[in-house]
N, C-alpha and C positions, 0 to 999 in steps of 0.2 A: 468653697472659696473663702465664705466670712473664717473657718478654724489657719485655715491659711495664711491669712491677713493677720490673726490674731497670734501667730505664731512668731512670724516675720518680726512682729513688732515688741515682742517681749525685751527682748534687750534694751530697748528705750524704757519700756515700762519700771524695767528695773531701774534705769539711771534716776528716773523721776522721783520714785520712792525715796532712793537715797536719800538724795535734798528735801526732800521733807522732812525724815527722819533728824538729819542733821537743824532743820529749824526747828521743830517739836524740844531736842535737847535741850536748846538755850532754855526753853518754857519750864519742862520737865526732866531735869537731868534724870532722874529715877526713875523714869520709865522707860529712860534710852534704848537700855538693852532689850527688854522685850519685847518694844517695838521692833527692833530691830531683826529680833529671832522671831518676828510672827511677819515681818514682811518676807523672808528668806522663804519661810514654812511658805505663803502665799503663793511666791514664786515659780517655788517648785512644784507648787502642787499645780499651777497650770501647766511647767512645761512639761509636766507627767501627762497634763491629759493630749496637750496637743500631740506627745510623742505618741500617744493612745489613739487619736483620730486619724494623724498621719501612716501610724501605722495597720488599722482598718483600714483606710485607703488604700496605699498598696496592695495588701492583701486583695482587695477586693481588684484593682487594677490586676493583680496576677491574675485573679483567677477571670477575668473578663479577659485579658490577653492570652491566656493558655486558649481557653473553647476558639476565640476566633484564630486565633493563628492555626487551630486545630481543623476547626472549617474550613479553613481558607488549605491548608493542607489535604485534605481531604478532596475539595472541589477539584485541582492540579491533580488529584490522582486520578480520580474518574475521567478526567478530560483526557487524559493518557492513554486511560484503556480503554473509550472512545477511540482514540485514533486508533489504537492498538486494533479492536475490534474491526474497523473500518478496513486497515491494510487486510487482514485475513477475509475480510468478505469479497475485497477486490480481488484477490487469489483465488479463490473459489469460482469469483465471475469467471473470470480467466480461462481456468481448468472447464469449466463447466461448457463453457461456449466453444472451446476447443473442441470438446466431445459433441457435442451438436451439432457443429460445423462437418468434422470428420463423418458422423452417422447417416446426416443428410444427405451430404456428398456420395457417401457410397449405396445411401436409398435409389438416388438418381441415378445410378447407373444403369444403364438400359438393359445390360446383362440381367441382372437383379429384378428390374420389370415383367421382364421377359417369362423370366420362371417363377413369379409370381402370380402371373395371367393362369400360367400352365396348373400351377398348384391348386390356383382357387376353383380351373372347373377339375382338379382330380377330387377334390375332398370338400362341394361344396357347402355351404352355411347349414347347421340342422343335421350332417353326417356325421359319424364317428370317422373322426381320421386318421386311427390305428392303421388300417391299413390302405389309406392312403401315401403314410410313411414309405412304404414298402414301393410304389410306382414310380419308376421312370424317373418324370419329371422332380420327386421327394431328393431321391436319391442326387440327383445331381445337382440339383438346389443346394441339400449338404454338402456334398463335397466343395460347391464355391465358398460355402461359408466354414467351412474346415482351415480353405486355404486363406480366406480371409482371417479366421482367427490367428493362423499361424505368422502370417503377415506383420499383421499387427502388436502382436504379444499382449493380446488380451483375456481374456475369462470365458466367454462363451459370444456365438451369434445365432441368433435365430431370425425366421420369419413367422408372425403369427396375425393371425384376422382379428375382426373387431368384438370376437366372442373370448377371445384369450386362448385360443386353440394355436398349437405351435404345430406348424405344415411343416416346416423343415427344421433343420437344429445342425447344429457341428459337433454333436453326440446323441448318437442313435437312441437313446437310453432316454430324452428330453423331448424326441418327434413324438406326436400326437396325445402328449399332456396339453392338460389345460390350466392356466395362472388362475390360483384363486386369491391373489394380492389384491385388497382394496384400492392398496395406493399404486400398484401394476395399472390397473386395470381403468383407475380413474385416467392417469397418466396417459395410457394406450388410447381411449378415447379421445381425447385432448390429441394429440399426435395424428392419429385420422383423420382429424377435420382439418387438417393441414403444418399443426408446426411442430418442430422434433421437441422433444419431451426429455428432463430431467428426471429419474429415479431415483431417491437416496440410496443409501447401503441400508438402513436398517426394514426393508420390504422384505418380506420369507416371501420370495418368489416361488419357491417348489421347484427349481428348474436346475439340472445337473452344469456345474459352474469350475472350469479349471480340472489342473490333473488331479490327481486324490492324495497328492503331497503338499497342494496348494488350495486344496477346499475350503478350508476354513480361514481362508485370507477376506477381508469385505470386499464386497463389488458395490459397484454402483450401476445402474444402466441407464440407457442412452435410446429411443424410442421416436423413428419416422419415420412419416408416411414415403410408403414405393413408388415410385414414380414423381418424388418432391412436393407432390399438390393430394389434396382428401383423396381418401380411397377406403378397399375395405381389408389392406392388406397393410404391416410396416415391420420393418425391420427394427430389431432390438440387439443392441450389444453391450457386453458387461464390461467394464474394464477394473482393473484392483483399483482403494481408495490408497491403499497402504506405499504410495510409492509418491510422486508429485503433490497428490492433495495434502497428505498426509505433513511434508514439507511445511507446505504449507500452513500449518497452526504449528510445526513444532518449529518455527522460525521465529514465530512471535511468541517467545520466551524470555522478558528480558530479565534480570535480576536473577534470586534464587528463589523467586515462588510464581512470579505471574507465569499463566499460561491459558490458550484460549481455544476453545474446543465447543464444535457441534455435536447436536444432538437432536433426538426424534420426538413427536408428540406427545408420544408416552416415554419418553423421559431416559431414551435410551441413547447411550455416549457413542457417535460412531468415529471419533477422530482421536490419534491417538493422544494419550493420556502421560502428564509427569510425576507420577505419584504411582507409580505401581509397585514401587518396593515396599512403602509407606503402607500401602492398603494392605500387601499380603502380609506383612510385618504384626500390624494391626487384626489380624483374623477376620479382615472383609474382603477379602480376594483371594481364594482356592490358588494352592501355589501352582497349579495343572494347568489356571487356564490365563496364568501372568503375559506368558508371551502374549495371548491372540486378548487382547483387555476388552479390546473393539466390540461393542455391542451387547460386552456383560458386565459392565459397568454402570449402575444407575446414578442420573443426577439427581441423588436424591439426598436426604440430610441422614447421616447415618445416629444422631445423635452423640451424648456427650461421649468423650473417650471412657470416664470409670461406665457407662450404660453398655461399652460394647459387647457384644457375643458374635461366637463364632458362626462368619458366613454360612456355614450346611444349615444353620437351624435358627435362621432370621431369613424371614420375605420380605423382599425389595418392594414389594408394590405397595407391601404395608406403610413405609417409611416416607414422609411427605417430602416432594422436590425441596431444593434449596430452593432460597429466593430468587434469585433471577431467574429459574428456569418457570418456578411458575410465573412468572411473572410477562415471562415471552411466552408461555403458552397460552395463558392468558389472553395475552393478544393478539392470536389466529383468528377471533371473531372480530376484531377490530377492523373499522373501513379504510382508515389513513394510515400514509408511513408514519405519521409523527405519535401515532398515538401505539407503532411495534418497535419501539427501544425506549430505553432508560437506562439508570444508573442505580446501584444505593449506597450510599457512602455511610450508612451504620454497619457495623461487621454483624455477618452471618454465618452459618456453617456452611460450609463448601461439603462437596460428593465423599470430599476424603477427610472430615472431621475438624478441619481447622477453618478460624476467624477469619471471612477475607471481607475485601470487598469490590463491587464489580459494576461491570457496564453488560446487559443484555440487548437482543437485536433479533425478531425474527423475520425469516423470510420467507413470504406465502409464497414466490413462485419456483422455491426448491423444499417446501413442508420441513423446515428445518428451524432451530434456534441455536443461535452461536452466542457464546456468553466468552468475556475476558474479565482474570477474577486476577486477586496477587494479596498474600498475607495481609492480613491489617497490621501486624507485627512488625512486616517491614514497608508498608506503605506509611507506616505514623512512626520510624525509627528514632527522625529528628525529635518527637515530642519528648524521648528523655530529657534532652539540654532543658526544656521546658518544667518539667517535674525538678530538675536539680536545682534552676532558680527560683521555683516556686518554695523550694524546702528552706534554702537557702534565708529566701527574706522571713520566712514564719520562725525559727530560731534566731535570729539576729534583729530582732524588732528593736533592740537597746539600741544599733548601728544603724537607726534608720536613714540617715543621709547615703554609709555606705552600700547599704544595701540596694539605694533607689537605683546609685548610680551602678550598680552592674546587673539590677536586671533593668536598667534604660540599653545597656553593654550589648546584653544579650539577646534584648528583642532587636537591637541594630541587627546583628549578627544574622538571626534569625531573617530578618526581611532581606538581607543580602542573599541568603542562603537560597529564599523562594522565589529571587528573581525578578524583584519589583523592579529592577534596574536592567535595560538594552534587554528586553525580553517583546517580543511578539507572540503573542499569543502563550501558547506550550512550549516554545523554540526561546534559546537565549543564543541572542549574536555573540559572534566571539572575536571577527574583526571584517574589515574590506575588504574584498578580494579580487572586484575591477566595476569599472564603471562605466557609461556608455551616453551617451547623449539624452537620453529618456529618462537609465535606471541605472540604480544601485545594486551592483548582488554581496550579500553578504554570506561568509562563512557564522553556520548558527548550529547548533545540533539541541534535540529532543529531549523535553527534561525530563521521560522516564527514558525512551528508548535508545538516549543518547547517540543514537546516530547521528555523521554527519550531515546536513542539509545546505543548499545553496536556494536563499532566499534574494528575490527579485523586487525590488520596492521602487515603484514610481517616484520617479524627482518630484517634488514642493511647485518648483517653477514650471515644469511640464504639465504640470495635475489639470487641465482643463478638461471638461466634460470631452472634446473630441479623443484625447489621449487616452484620458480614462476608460470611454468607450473601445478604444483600441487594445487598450491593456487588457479588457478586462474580455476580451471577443479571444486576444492570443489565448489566453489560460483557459477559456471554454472548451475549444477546438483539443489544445492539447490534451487537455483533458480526455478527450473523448476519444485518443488513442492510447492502446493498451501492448500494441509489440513491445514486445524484448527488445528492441533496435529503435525506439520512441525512449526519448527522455521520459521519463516519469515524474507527475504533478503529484505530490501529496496533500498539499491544503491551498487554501484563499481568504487573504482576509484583509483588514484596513487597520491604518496604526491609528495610535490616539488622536494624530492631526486629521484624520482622514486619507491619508496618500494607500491608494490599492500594493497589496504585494502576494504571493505567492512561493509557497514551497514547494522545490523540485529536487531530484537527489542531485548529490554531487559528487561529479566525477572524476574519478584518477586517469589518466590517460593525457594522449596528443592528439593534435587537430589532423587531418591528412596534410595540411601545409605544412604541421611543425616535422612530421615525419619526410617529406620528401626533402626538406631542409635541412633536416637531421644526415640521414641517408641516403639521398640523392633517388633514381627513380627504384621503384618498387617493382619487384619480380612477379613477372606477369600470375604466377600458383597466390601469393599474396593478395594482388591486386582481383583475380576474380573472387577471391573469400570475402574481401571489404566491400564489392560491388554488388554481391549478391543480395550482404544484410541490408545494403541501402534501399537496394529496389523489391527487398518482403518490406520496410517500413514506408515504400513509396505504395505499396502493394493496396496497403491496410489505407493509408492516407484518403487514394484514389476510389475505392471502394466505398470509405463513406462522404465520396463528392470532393474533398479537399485536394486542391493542389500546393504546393510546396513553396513553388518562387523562388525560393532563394536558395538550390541545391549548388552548395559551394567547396573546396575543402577546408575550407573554416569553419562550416559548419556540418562538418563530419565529423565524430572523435573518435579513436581508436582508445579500448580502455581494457581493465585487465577483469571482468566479473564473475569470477568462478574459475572459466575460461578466459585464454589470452585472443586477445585481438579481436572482442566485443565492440560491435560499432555502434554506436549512438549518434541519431540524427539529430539536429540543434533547430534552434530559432526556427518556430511555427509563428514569428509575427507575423509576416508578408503572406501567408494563407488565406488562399479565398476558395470560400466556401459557394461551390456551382450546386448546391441543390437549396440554397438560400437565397431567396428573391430579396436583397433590400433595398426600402427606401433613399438610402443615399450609399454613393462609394464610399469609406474614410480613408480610403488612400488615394483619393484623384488629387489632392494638391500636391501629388506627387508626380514628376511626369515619367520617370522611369523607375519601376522598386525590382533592386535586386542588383548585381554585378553581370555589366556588360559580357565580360571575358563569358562568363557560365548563361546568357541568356539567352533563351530560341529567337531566332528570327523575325516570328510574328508576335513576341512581346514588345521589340524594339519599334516596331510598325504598329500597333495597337495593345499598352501593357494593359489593356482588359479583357484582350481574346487570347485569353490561355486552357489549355483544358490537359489531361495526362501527359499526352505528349509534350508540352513544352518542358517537364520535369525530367521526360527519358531524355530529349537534348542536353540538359542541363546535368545527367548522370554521364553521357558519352563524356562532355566535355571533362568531367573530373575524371574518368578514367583513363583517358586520353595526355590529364595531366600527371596521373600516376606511374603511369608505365614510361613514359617520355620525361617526368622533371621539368616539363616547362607545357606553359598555355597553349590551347592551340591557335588564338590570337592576341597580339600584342602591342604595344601605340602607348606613344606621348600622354594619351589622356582618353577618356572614356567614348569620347565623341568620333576619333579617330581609330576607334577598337571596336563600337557600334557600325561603322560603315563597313570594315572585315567581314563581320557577322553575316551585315548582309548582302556583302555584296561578294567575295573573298571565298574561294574556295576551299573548304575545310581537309588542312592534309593530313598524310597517310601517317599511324602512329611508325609502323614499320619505315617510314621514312625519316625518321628522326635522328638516324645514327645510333641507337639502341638497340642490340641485339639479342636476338630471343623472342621476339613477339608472336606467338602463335598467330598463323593466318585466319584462324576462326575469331580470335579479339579481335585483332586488325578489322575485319572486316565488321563487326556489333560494332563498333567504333563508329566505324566511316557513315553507320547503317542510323545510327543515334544521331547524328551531326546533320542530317540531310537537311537542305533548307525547306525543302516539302514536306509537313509534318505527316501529309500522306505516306512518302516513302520510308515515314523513320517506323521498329517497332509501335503497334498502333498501345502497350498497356505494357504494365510490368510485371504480368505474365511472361510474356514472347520473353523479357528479357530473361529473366530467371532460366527460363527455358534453355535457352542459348548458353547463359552463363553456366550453365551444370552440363550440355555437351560438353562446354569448353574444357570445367575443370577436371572431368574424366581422363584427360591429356595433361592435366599439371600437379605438381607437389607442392604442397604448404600444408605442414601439419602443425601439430601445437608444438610439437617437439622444437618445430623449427622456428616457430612463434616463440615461445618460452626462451628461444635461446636471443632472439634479438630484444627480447625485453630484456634480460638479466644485461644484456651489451649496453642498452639502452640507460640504464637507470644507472649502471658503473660508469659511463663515461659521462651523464650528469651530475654524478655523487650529490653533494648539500643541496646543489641548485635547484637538481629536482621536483619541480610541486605539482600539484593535482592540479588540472584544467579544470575549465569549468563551461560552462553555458556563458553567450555572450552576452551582454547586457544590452 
């Protein structure tokens, strides 16, 4: 600050001189001049030095501003491939629980028990069960699990005991081996003592797996106990990784380098891999075994590119993991989650030879490490602009004022660029896009993955501890469902005033009100497609204790995701959770939650005795409005529409002057609507059930679907915009 001061102020210094100069004259005219040319000399030699000090300054400002904008770039990345990592592991939950659910369920099936009993006394514990294979009961055991394979379009099923001995198989050629898999065999125990069990792909099972055109595809399996509860028998099935899981990390690709992929404890890549050209190119990947990468690919550092040699004649075990993967392997002996992930923001060598840098994660209860990695190349892009005005001001030190002011230019640029501005979190808003008495949702997308997102932000004025608790109870629950047909939560967080908000995707599509208003009523083949996705996400809801409240066609949305006429259920605010005892209601200062027209009978009489069924009334009622275009009760005001409900007999959809209504809707209708929640389906099973009689007897295909969406979106042209979740 004092070279600073001293700088500012030379111009005055110099004024002063003058005038002295000029009074010395009068004294000494003969020495005018050289005073004069020794104050000049004076002058300049300070403002050499100050341009000297200001410009060390700079300099040194540049290079203090390049490392931190550098960090601060850096931090934005790894938090990206955190999220990145994150999404891929919820995919995996997903896939994973699917297959555990499916395995269980079919363990339990009594058939299955049955000849399991049969099995264990033909070949009991301690026998060789070669030819046990060959008995009666072996035989016909396989043959269920044949048809079951065939069924399913899986990889192999067996039945094997708690010694690893396989009684039956759905290839003769696999009865009465024995798994000598560590991680088989740990698995299989864990599974007996009662809960179905995850097996990675990379376990050498020993057991014959698929046709012999598709052997060498990876399986994963899937291991529980027979009869649902411990035993000393369980069924095992394989299914490929290489189809949905597999998807699944090659989705979370964004740019041209990230990409994110599991792997085994020794260090072996079982999901598929973006860099296979690269490798074989490089001479570390046999061009023979390009296609199937899966499980011969090491994460490991192959070293620099001039060190390379050709794969035949370099051992992978030799070669030490990258960093994140030891680093996840690492912490398989670690007791807490917080202490099995990280990040490193210094670049490393990645599997395939180049600079990245990454977020790692392992997960003990699938013996796996999943790592998201992306060039440092193009994770530090922006640091060129960086280097250009760093060069900038070191040649042009003579121009120090212009040079301050454009790297002041540049670092503006740059902090605009990182999103110091309408950013939440790793999300930048981009504008409003509706608002609600509570919350704000805003249009924001992802600042690596750039996708769209619909962020939900608590008002300022609502922000009270009750609210907040409410807000923050809705984003738990929803949370905690995972269907296709559940809106999806991607994060939770608080802005810098404090106000709670959350990220959920956002969706392109119509509400079922904007469609019947569009369209008028809905063809019954239509309308059981949309009813069915409702009542699998009512399915899922009920199952773990939640009830709905407020099933309405507002808060249904018809959207286009892959597939056309993907239905997404809305607003899990009014959800109350029956396997949760709390200390107080937060919605008793409420005396009715939820819309009259769509609400059971014994909500309107007591809205705290609700349980599944008042959600199935609350499905009859929308489907009833779908196929009809109009409520099935209706009044001045709510209070006048609550007395219908309950007192008002719910009519016939086929009575509405619409024709086409299949007798079997008609009747799930009438069947939903009952004021007796005894008489209505008792879960959203029955419904399902019913609704797949039904559509056995109706058409609505995509064709037919695709075709009124392209109707749809021509006859709104510009107007067009993406729905969203309500506020």
């Amino acid at each position: 600050m004092g070279e600073a001061h001293d700088v500012t102020n030379a111009p005055t210094s110099r004024r002063a001189a003058t005038l002295d100069i000029g009074a010395g004259d009068q004294e000494a005219p003969a020495n005018a001049i050289p005073n004069i040319i020794a104050r000049l000399v004076e002058t300049e030699t300070w403002r050499n030095a100050a341009t000297a000090v200001m410009g060390a300054l700079l300099i040194g400002l540049g290079y203090w501003s390049f490392h931190g904008i550098r960090d601060a770039i850096a931090e934005t990345r790894v938090a990206s491939l955190e999220a990145l990592l994150g999404t891929a592991v919820r995919g995996l939950d997903v896939w994973v629980d699917e297959h555990r659910t499916m395995v269980s369920r079919q363990a339990s099936d009594p058939a299955i028990a049955e000849r399991a009993r049969a099995l264990a006394t033909a070949s009991p514990a301690g026998t060789e069960s070669q030819a046990a294979c060959e008995s009666p009961a072996a035989i016909e055991a396989s043959r269920m699990l044949v048809t079951y394979r065939q069924a399913r379009g899986i990889a192999a099923a067996l039945i094997v005991d708690r010694g690893g001995r396989v009684l039956a198989a759905d290839r003769a050629e696999s009865c009465g081996r024995r798994i000598r898999s560590d991680v088989f065999r740990r698995r299989l125990d864990l599974a007996l003592d009662g809960a179905a069990q995850f097996v990675h792909p990379g376990a050498e099972v020993g057991i014959a797996v698929a046709a012999p055109e598709a052997s060498r595809r990876p399986v994963a399996w899937f291991v529980a106990p027979i009869g649902g509860r411990a035993g000393s028998t369980a069924l095992a099935l394989a299914d490929f990784t290489d189809g949905e899981l597999s998807s699944v990390f090659v989705a979370a690709r964004p740019g041209d380098s990230a990409e994110t992929f599991a792997f085994t404890e020794d260090g072996r890549i079982v999901t598929p891999i973006r860099f296979v050209a690269e490798l074989v190119a490089a001479g570390r990947l046999p061009e023979s075994t390009a296609e199937r990468a899966v499980l011969v690919v090491p994460v490991r550092d192959p070293g620099p590119e001039r060190d390379a040699t050709p794969a035949a004649s370099r051992d992978p075990a030799a070669l030490p993991l990258t960093e994140t993967a030891a680093r996840a392997i690492a912490a398989r002996a670690r007791s807490t989650d917080s202490e099995r992930h990280g990040t490193v923001a210094l670049p490393y060598r990645s599997y395939h030879g180049v600079e990245v840098i990454g977020a790692w994660r392992w997960l003990p209860a699938y013996d796996l490490g999943v790592v998201a990695e992306i060039a440092a190349a193009e994770a530090f892009a922006p640091m060129r602009y960086l280097w250009i005005s760093f060069a900038v001001v070191g040649s042009l030190t003579a121009l120090m004022l212009g040079a301050a002011l454009y790297s002041s230019v540049s670092l503006s640029r740059l902090q605009r660029q990182f999103g110091r501005l309408q950013r939440l979190g790793a999300y930048t808003l981009e504008r409003q896009i509706s608002e609600g008495g509570m919350a704000t949702i805003y249009l924001a997308r992802h600042a690596l993955l750039k996708r769209p997102t619909a962020i939900k932000v608590l008002k300022k004025q609502v922000a009270t501890d009750e609210f907040i608790h409410r807000f923050e109870r809705e984003v738990q629950l929803a949370s905690q469902l995972l269907h296709p047909n559940t809106v999806e939560v991607y994060d939770f967080g608080r802005t810098r005033e404090g106000q709670p908000y959350y990220v959920m995707e956002y969706l392109d599509g119509v509400t079922l009100a904007e469609l019947v208003e569009h369209s008028g009523p809905v063809p019954p083949g239509r309308a059981v497609h949309v009813l069915r996705q409702v009542a699998a996400a009512l399915r899922e809801a009920h199952k773990r204790g939640m009830i709905h409240r407020d099933v309405k066609p507002e808060n249904v949305m018809l959207c286009r995701r892959g597939e056309d006429d993907v239905v997404k259920l809305l607003d899990f605010g009014l959800v109350k959770n029956l396997e949760r005892v709390e200390t107080r209601d937060i919605t008793k200062q409420i005396k009715i939650l939820g819309t009259p027209r769509y609400m059971a009978p014994e909500r309107i009489v007591n809205p705290t005795d609700v349980d599944a069924r008042s959600d199935i009334y609350a499905l009859g009622a929308v489907g009833y409005y779908l196929v009809t275009g109009k409520p099935i009760f209706d009044g001045e005001n709510n209070l006048e529409i609550s007395n219908q409900v309950l007192h008002a007999p719910a009519p016939r959809a086929s009575a509405a002057g619409v024709a086409g209504i299949p007798d079997g809707l008609d009747a799930l209708f009438a069947a939903c609507l009952e004021k007796d929640r005894a008489r209505r389906p008792q879960n959203a099973d029955a419904v399902i059930e019913a609704l797949d009689r039904i559509s056995n007897r109706l058409a609505w295909t995509q064709v037919d679907a695709a075709a009124w969406w392209a109707s749809y979106r021509a006859s709104r042209g510009a107007d067009a915009a993406p729905a969203v979740p309500p506020a």
